[in-house]
C-alpha positions in Angstrom: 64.7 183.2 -9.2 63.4 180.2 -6.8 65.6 177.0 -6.8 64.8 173.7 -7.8 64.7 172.0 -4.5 62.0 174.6 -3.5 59.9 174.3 -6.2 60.0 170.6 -5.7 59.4 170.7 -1.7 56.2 169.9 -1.2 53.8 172.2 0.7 53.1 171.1 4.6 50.1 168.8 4.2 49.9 168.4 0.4 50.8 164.7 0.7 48.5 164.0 3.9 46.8 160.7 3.8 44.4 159.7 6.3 44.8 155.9 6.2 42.1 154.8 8.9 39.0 156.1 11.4 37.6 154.7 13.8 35.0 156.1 15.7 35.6 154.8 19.7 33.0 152.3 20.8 32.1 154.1 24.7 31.4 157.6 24.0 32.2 160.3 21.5 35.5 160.6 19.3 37.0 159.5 16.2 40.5 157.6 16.3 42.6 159.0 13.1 45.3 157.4 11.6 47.3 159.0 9.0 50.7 160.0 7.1 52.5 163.4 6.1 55.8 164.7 5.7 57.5 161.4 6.4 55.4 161.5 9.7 52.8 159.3 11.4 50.0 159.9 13.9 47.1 159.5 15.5 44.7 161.5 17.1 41.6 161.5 18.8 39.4 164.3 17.3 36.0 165.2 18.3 32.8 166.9 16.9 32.2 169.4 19.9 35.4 170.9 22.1 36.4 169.9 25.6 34.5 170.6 28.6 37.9 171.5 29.9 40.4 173.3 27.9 43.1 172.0 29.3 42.1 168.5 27.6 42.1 169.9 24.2 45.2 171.1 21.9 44.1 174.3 21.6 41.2 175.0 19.9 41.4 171.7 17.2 38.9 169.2 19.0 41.4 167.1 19.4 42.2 165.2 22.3 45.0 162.9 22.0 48.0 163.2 18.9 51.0 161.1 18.8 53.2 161.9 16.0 56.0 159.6 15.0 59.1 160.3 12.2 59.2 157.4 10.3 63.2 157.6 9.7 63.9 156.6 12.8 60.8 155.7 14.6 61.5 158.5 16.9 58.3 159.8 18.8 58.6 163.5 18.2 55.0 164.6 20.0 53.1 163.6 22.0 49.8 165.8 23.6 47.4 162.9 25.2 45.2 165.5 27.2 48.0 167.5 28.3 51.9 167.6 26.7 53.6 164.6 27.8 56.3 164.7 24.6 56.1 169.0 23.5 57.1 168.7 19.4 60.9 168.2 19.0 61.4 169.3 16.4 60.1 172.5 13.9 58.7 170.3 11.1 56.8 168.2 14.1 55.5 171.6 15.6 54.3 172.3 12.4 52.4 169.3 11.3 50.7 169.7 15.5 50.0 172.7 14.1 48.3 171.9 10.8 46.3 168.8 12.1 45.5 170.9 14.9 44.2 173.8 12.1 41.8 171.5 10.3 41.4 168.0 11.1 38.6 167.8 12.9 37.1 169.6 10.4 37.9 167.4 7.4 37.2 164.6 9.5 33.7 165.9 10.4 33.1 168.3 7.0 32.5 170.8 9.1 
């Protein structure tokens, strides 16, 4: 028998909004602005990966992500072509991890 706080919990990403793109002006990229999990960020996704790895999150396209809990304002990650803020937290690891999963894909259709 599941409890009623999990069946209200909301599954990671279910309540992602992407509130703004902008594609960048000098060169390729896409500036993404959004809200999930009483989180922030932006990130700068792309439509082809890094010509070095190390400037890419893994294997998401994305460049730059800055994730903020809106609570407190509290940056909790930070990857802007390398880890400058590494997620402090297990929920921010795990929304890194989703947006790092599939946003450049939804951003793109790919």
């Amino acid at each position: 028998m599941t409890s009623q706080n999990e069946c209200e919990a909301p599954e990671l990403g279910d309540d992602l909004q992407i509130t703004k793109t902008t594609r960048r002006a000098a060169g390729n990229g896409t500036w993404v602005r959004g809200r999930m999990n009483g989180h922030r960020f932006d990130a700068l996704v792309f439509t082809e990966h890094a010509e070095s790895a190390e400037f890419e999150l893994g294997d998401s396209r994305i460049s730059k992500i800055w994730v903020q809990r809106l609570a407190d304002k509290a940056t909790v990650a930070n990857f802007d072509r390398g880890w400058d803020v590494r997620p402090a937290t297990d929920e921010a690891a795990a929304i890194v991890d989703f947006l790092g999963a599939g946003l450049a894909d939804h951003i793109f259709n790919a």
